[in-house]
N, C-alpha and C positions, 0 to 999 in steps of 0.2 A: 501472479503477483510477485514482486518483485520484494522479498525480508517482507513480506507480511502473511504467508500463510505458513510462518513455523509450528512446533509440535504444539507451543502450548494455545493458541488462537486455534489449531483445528479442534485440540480438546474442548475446547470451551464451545468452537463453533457447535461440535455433536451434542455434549449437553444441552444444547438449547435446539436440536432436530436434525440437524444435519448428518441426511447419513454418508455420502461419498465426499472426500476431502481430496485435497491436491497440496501437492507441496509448493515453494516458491519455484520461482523459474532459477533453474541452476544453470550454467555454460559448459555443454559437453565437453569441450577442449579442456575447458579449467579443471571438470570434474575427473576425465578420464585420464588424467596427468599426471606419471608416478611421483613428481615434484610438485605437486601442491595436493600434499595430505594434509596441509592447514585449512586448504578451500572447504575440501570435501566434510573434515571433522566438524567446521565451523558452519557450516550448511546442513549434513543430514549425520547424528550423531550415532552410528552403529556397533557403538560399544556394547558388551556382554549384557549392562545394565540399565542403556536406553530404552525409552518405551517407544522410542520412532522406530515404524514401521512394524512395530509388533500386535499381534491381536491379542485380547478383544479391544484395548485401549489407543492403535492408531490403525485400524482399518475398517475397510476397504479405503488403500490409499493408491492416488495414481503417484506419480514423480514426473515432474513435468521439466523439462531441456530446450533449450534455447540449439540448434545445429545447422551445419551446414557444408558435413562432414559425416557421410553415411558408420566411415569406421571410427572415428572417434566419438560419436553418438552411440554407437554398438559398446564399445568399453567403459565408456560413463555408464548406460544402462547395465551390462553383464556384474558392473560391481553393488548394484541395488535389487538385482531380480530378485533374491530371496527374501527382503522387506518389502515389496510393493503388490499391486495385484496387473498393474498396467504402465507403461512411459506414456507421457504423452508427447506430441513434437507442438509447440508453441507455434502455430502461422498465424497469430493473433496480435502478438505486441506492434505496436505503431508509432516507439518512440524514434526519439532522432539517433539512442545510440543503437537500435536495434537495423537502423537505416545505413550505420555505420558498419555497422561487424554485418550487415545481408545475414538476416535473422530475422526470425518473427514475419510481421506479414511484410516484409521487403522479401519475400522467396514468394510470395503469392503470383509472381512475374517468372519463375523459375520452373514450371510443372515438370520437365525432365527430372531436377533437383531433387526435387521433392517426393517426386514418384518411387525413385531410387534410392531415396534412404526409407523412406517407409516399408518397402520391397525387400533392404536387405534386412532392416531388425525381423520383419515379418517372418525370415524365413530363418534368421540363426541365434532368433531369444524367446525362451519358454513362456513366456505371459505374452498378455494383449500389447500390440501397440495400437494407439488412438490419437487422434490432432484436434486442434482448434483453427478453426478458421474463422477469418471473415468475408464476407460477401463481397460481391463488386458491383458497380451501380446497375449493369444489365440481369437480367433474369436468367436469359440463357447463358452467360458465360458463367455466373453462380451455381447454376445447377451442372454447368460440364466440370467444372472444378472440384466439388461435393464428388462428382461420379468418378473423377480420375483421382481422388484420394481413395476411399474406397477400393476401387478396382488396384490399387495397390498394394493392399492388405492393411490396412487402417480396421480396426475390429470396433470399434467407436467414432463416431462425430460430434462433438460439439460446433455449432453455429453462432457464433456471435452476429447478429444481425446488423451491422455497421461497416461500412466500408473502412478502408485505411486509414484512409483521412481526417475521417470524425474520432476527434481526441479531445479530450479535454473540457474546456467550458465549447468549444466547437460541437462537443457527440452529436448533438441533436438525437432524434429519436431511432427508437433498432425498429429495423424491418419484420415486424414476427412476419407480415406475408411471405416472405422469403423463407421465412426459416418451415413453415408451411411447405412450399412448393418443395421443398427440401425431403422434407418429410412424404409427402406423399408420393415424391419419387423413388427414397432408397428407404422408408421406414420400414418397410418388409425385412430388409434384408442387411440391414444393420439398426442398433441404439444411435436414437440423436435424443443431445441435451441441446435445449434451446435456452442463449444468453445473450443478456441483452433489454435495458426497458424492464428491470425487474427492481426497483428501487424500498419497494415494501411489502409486507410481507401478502397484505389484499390484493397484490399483483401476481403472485406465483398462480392461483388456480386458474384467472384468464389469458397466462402466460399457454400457461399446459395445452387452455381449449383450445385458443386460437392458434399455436403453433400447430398441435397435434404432436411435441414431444414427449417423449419419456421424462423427461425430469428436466430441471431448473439449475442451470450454474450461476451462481451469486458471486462478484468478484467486489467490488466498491459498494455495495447496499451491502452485505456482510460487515465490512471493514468498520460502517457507521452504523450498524445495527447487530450485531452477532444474535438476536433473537429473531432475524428476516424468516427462519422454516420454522419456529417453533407452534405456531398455529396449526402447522402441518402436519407437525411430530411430535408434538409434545411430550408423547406416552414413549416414544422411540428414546427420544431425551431421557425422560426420567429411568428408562431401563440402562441405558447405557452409564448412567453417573453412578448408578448402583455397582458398577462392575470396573470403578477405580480402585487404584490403590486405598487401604484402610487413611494414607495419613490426607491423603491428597480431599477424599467425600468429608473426613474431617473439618478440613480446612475451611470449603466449600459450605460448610454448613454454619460456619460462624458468618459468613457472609448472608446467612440467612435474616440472618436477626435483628439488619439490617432493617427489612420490610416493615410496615407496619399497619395492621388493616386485613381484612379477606381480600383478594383477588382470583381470578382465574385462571386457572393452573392449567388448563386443553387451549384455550384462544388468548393468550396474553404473549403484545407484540411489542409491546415498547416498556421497555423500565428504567429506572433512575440509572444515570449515567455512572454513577458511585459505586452501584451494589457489581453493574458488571464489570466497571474497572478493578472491583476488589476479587471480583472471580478470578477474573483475567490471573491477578497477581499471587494470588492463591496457588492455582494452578505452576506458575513459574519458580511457585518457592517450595512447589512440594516436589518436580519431577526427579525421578531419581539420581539421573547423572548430567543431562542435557541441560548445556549452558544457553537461557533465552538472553541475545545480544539486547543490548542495551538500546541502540537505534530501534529497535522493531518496537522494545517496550516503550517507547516515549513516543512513537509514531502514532503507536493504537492507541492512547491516552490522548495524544492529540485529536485524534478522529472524533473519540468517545465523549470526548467534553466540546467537541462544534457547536452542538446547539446553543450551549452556556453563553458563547464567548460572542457567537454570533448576536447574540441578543443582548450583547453591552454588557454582563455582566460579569463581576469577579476577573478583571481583566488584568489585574496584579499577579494572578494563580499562572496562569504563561508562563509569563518572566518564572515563576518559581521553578517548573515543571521543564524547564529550557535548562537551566542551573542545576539540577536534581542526575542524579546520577551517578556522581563523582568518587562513590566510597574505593577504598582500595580495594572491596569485595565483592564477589556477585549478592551475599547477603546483604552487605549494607548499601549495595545499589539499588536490589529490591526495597530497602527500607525506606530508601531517601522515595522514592516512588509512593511507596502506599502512603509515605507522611503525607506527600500531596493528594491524596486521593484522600483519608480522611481532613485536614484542611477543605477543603471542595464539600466533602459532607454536610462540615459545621457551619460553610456559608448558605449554600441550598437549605440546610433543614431553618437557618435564619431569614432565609426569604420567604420559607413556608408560614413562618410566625407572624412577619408582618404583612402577610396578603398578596405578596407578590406572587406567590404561586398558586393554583385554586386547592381549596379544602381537602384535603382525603385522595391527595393526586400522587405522593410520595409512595408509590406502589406499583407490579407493573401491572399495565393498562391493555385493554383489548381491543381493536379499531371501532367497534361497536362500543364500545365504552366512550370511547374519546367521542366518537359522534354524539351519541345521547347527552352526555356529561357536560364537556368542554367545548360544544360546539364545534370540532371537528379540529381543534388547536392541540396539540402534541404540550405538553407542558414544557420548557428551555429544560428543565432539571433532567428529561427522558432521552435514549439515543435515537435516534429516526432518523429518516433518508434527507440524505445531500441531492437536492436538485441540481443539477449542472448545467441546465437548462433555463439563464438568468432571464428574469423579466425587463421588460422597457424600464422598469425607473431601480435597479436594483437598492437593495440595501446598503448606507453606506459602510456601515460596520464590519456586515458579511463580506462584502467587493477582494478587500487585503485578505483575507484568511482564505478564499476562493482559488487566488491569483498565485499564493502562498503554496497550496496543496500541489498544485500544477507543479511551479518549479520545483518542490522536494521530490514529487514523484519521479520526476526526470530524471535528477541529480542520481535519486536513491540508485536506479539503474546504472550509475557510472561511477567509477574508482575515482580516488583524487588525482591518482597518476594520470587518469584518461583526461579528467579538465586542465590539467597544467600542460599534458601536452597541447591537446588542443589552444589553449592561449600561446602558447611558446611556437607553433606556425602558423599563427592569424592571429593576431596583436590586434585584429579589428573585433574580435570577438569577447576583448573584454567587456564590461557592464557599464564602463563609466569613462569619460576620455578626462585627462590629469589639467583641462583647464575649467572641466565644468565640476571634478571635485570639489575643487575648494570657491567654488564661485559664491557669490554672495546672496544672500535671499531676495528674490525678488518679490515686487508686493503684490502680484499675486498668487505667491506662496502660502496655503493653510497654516495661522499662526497655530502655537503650541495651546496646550492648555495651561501653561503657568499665568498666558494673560487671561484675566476673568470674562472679559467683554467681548472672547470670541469663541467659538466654536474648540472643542477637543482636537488635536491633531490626529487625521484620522490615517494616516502612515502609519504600517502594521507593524513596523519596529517602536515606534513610541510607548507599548505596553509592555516592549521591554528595558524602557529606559529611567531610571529614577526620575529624570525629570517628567518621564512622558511626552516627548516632545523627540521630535524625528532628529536624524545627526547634526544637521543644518542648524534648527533653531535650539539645540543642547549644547551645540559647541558656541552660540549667541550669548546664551544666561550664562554657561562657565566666563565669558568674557567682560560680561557688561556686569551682570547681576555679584559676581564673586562667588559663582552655585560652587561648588561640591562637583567632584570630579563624576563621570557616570562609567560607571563600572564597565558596562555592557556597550558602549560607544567606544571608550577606551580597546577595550576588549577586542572590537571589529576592527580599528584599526592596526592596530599589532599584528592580529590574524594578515591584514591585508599586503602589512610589511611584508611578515613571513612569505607567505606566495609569492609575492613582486618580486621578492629575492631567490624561490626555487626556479621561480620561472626563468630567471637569469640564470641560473645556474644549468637549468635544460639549454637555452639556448648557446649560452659558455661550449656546453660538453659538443649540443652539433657539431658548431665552428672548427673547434680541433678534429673529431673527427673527419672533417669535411677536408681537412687541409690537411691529415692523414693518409687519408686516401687520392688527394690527389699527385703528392708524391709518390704514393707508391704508383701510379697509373704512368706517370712519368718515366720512374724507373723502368717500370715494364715495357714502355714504347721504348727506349733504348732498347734494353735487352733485347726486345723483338727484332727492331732492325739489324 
């Protein structure tokens, strides 16, 4: 995962069962590269008084790299051997920048590649190397693939049962048969985790059966549920929170008091989205030196409130949690954060009052609970699994937040430098062509919600806009109606100046180079002659 599995989300992850953690995907070139000690410090923090990578509080940890570069993945690994217990090599990502840099599962077409760097850490770095793969649509060439990592010294597999392709709202379902035939082929004689099709937490044991793996890797059902192994481990959990730092179980313990009611303390899988966002941040404001970036904290907060937002409500709290962040410090970044997370509080425990939410539900819940209880309905206030797997008449509220995650995730994998280049040589890859920005609303355009007699605008930027209403019909009411400027429309366009104007400035710098070089190419064919 790409800035989503840093220090403090794995901590939180083990508190609640989890016993093996991974770090995010790092870029061996970027990391192994005695000019970018910003990359490395800002990604894995191995200062004298970091708790990353140190026992008992961040291990068994793998470190997981993006490569495609046997010795520059050797030198990114050789500078984390002694915090980790394993590297892992990523043949699993299947986005489009991983398509670009031949990374991830675009080496899945490369087995020499791949053999070869597996082959050389195997043989000149003291710990395990291990991979993640995914399957390809035939049987046999999944299992020659599985056997030709392996036979290269890969000391672990992970299986992701999903071919390349399936991304996104696209996944569709993981193949456990595969990850099976996987298993029965090299289970003897290596660990497979099987991933994939594990969205809650009633899905890890028949994950286990029907693969026949050793263990469960959670990547997107963690992100929306960090309690997905606690059914499993609960007692593992509670040992491990015991053996934090004094200020940090402190911290954590004010977060308790939150609850309210008996609950199940061995099988409880879902709880109020508040209490683990306040964990969450708990956690971030106690680590000893490790700076938790501000993107990762707003990301997981976003994840951790889907259910809420998805279900129509408190849709003003966005916009807040968008805007939040801003202090000149990491304290009062953390601050401006928890403000929104208790706000969020004070709204759910007022839906709890007037019957929106069922009786005695502000606690966490155990799937056997929710079935008896609630009729098999997750309460909006709890974190639980993201389906990605939309139905025939989807939701129309959910649709934009869906469609939302997708393009952050992508983005989040890419620099800004890497999108402005990209526009600055294909001008066709902008989002929007300059006659249909400013075009006019047509009437079958979804009006806003300022008019009463229609439908809310259901355009996933309207909840961030005062008026509530998408650019198109906010830039309408600033016109006609006399509104009030909208901060966060304004906002976008400036933003949008700015870029139009770097991207000119990229293309600017080509040109002279371009016309640089071809003088000197000149000169030289003289001189030649």
């Amino acid at each position: 995962m790409v800035d989503q599995s840093e220090l403090a989300w794995r901590i939180l992850s083990r508190v609640h069962g989890a016993t093996l953690a991974y770090t995010p995907m790092f870029h061996a070139a970027l990391f192994s590269s005695s000019d970018s000690t910003r990359y490395q410090e800002a990604h894995f923090d191995m200062s004298p008084t970091s708790l990353e990578g140190v026992a008992p509080y961040d291990r068994p940890l793998v470190v997981q790299f993006c490569a495609n570069d046997k010795d520059l993945w050797l030198a990114a690994a050789k500078k984390v051997e002694g915090r980790c217990d394993a590297v892992d090599l990523n043949l699993g990502c299947p986005q489009g920048i991983a398509k670009k840099g031949k990374y991830g599962a675009f080496l899945m077409d490369e087995w020499e590649l791949v053999g070869n760097m597996i082959s050389h850490l195997h043989t000149h770095l003291a710990i395990p190397v291990i991979a993640k793969l995914r399957v390809f649509p035939t049987l046999e060439r999944t299992l020659a693939y599985a056997t030709h990592i392996f036979e290269s010294g890969a000391q672990l597999l992970t299986i992701h049962g999903r071919v390349r392709e399936a991304k996104g709202r696209q996944a569709g379902f993981a193949s456990w048969s595969k990850i099976n035939s996987i298993t029965s082929l090299l289970g003897a004689k290596v660990p497979i985790l099987a991933n994939g099709g594990v969205p809650a937490s009633e899905d890890v044991e028949p994950c286990l059966r029907e693969t026949g793996a050793l263990g469960v890797m959670s990547a997107e059902g963690n992100l929306y549920n960090p309690m997905l192994f606690s059914p499993s481990n609960a007692t593992g959990g509670r040992t491990y929170r015991a053996c934090l730092p004094d200020a940090m179980q402190a911290a954590l313990a004010e977060c308790d008091a939150e609850l309210v009611g008996e609950w199940d303390r061995e099988q409880a899988a879902y709880a109020p989205a508040t209490f683990l966002a306040a964990q969450y941040l708990a956690i971030v404001r106690t680590l000893p030196s490790t700076k938790t970036s501000p993107s990762a904290i707003k990301a997981h907060l976003y994840k951790l409130f889907r259910p809420i937002w998805s279900h129509g409500r408190h849709m003003e709290l966005r916009e807040t949690l968008g805007t939040a962040g801003k202090g000149a410090t990491d304290s009062q970044r953390v601050a401006d954060y928890s403000a929104v997370v208790d706000r969020m509080r004070e709204c759910l425990q007022a839906d709890l009052a007037e019957g929106l939410l069922p009786p005695n539900s502000y606690r966490p819940l155990s799937h056997a609970e929710v079935t008896a209880s609630f009729g098999g309905v997750i309460p909006y206030s709890h974190c639980q699994p993201y389906f990605r797997v939309a139905a025939a008449e989807e939701d129309a509220a959910s649709a934009p937040l869906a469609s939302n995650d997708e393009r952050v995730s992508e983005k989040r994998a890419r620099s800004p430098t890497d999108l402005l280049q990209d526009e600055a040589e294909d001008p066709k890859k902008t989002r929007i062509s300059t006659t249909d920005r400013h075009a006019a609303p047509t009437e079958n355009k979804t009006p806003c919600s300022r008019q009463s007699h229609t439908p809310p605008c259901v355009n996933s930027a309207a909840a961030k806009c005062s008026h509530a209403a998408c650019s198109t019909c906010c830039s309408i009411l600033k016109a006609s109606d006399g509104a009030s400027g909208c901060e966060f429309h304004e906002g976008k366009a400036k933003a949008q100046k700015e870029r139009a104007a770097a991207k000119k400035a990229i293309v600017r710098s080509k040109r002279v180079g371009n016309r640089a070089g071809g003088a000197v190419g000149k000169e030289e064919d003289i001189v030649g002659a």
